[in-house]
C-alpha positions in Angstrom: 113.0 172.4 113.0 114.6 175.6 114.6 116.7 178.0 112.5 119.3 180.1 113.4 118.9 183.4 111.9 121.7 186.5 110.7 119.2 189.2 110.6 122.5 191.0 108.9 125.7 189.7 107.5 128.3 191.9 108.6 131.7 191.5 106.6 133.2 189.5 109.3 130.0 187.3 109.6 130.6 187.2 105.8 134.7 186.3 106.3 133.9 183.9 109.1 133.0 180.2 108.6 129.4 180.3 110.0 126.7 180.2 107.9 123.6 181.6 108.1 119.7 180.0 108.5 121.4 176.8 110.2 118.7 174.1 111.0 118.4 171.8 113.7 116.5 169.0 114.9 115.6 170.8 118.7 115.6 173.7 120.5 118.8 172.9 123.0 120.6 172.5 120.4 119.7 175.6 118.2 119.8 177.9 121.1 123.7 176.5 122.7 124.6 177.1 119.1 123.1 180.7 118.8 124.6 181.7 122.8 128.2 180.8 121.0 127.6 182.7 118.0 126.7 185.5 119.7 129.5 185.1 122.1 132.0 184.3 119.3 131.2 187.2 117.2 130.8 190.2 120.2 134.5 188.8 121.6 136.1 188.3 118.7 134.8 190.2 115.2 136.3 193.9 114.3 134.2 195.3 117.6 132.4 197.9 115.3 129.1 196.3 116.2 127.0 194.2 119.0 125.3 190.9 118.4 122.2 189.9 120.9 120.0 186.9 119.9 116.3 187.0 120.2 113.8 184.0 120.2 110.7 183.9 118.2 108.8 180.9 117.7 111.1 178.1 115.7 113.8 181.1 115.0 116.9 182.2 117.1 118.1 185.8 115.1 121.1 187.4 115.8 120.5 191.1 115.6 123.5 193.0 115.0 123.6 197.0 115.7 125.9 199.7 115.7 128.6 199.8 118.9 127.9 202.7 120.8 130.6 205.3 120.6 132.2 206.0 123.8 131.9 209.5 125.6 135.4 211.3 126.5 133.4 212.8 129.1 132.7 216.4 127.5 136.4 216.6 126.6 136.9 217.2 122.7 140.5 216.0 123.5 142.3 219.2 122.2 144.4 218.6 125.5 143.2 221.6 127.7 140.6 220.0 129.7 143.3 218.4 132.6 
């Protein structure tokens, strides 16, 4: 069996309609499933946070971490830098 694995349920993993530790009979399988999850939930949840899956043994995990904030480029956007 291989398992598909939420290392951490956001709330729009929790809102959405996939469920966590989903078992399959083979690997194809688990890992197509796991590539749209991850592409699912990076295009379309709130964008607060990036999903990357990682393969150990049996188990596909979806790691989620915090979105990087984006850099204004030094400005502190009090509107005197231009």
């Amino acid at each position: 069996m291989f398992t598909i694995n939420v290392a951490k349920e956001c709330g729009c993993f929790k809102k959405s309609a996939y469920e966590n530790n989903m078992e399959f009979d083979n690997k194809d399988d688990a890992l197509i499933q796991a590539r749209l999850m991850e592409s699912h939930m990076n295009q379309k949840f709130c964008q607060k946070h990036i999903f990357y899956t990682e393969e150990i043994g049996n188990t596909f995990t979806i790691h989620v971490e915090e979105k990087p904030k984006e850099s204004s480029g030094g400005c502190c956007g009090g509107g005197h830098c231009s």
